[in-house]
C-alpha positions in Angstrom: -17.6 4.4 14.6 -15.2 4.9 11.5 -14.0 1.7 9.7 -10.4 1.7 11.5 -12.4 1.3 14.7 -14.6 -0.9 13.4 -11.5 -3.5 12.9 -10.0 -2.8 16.2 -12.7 -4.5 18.0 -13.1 -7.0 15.3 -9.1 -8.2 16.1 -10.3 -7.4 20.1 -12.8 -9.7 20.2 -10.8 -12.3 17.5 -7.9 -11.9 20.2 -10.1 -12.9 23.4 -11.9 -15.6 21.6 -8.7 -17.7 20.8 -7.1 -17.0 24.1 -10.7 -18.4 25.6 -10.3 -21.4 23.3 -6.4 -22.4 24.1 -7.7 -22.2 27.8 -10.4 -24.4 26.7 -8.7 -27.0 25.1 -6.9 -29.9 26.3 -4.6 -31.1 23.0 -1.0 -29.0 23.6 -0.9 -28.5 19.6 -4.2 -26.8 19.6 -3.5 -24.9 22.7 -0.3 -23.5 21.3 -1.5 -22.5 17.5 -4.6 -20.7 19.4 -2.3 -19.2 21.6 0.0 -17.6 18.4 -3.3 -16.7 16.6 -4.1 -15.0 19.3 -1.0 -13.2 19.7 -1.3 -12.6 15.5 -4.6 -10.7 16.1 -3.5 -8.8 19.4 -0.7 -7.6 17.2 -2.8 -6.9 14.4 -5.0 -4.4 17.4 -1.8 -2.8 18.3 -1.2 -1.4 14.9 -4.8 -0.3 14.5 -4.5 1.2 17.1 -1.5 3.3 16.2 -3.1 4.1 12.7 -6.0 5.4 14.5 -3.6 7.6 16.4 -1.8 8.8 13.9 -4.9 9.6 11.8 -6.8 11.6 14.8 -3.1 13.6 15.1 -3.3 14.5 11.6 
């Protein structure tokens, strides 16, 4: 598993593990910052992904 893999399941699991916790949790506040981390990382696993793309095409 290269590096660039490596981080995508890092910001995978990161991703699943807030969205668990903003299920989790009763307080709104928390629920919602989880839930934009969340989104932060999932973002973060879309543009891995791409780079890992784009470096197996090249």
């Amino acid at each position: 598993m290269t590096h660039l893999e490596d981080r995508l399941e890092r910001f995978e699991t990161l991703t699943a593990e807030c969205e668990l916790i903003a299920k989790l949790t009763t307080d709104s506040t928390k629920r919602e910052f989880y839930l934009r981390l969340a989104e932060q990382y999932r973002q973060l696993a879309a543009d891995m992904r791409h780079a890992i793309a784009t470096r197996a095409a090249a």
